[in-house]
N, C-alpha and C positions, 0 to 999 in steps of 0.2 A: 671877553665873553662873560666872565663873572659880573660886571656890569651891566651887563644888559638881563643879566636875569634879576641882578638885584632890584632893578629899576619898574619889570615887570612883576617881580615879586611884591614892591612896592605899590603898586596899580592894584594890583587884585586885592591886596587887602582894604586899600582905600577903597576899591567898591564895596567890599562885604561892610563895612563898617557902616559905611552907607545907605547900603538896603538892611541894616538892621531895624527891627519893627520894637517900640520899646511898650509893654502892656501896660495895659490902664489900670490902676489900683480895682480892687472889690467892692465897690456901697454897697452892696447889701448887708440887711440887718443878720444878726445873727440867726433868726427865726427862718428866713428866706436860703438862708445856706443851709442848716439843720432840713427844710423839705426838698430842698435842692438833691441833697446826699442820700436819702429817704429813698425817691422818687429816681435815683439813678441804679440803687440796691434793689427796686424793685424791677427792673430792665433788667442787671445782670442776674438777677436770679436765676429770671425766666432760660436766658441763652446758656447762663450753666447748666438748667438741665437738661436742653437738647445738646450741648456737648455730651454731657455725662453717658446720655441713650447712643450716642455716634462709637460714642469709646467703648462703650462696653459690647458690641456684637462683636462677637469671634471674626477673626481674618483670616480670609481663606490662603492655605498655603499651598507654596506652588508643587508639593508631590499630588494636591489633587486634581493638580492641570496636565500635570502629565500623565497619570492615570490613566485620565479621559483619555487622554489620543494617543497612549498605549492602546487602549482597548479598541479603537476606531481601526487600527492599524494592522490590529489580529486578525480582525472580524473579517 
């Protein structure tokens, strides 16, 4: 039994190794990476501040859900 798992143990890493993808260096110039980095700062800017508005409004908690249908329940 320990054989046959080493052997398929064997198998699957020969595949991964296989579909490994190896990246292509950078040519670009330094000036082309410097607006590159610029130009991606100014994307995440923008999405930090609609985070920042998402975070910052109060979360309703749940005694004022129960509240409600306390009060529905009186009534």
């Amino acid at each position: 039994m320990d054989k046959r798992l080493v052997k398929n143990h064997k198998r699957k890493v020969e595949r991964a190794k296989a579909k490994v993808k190896i990246s292509e260096p950078d040519v670009r110039t330094h000036e082309e990476i410097e607006a590159a980095r610029e130009a991606s700062r100014a994307d995440s800017g923008h999405a930090g501040n609609m985070k920042l508005g998402h975070a910052s409004r109060p979360m309703r908690s749940n005694n004022a859900t129960s509240t409600g249908s306390a009060a529905k329940t009186d009534g």
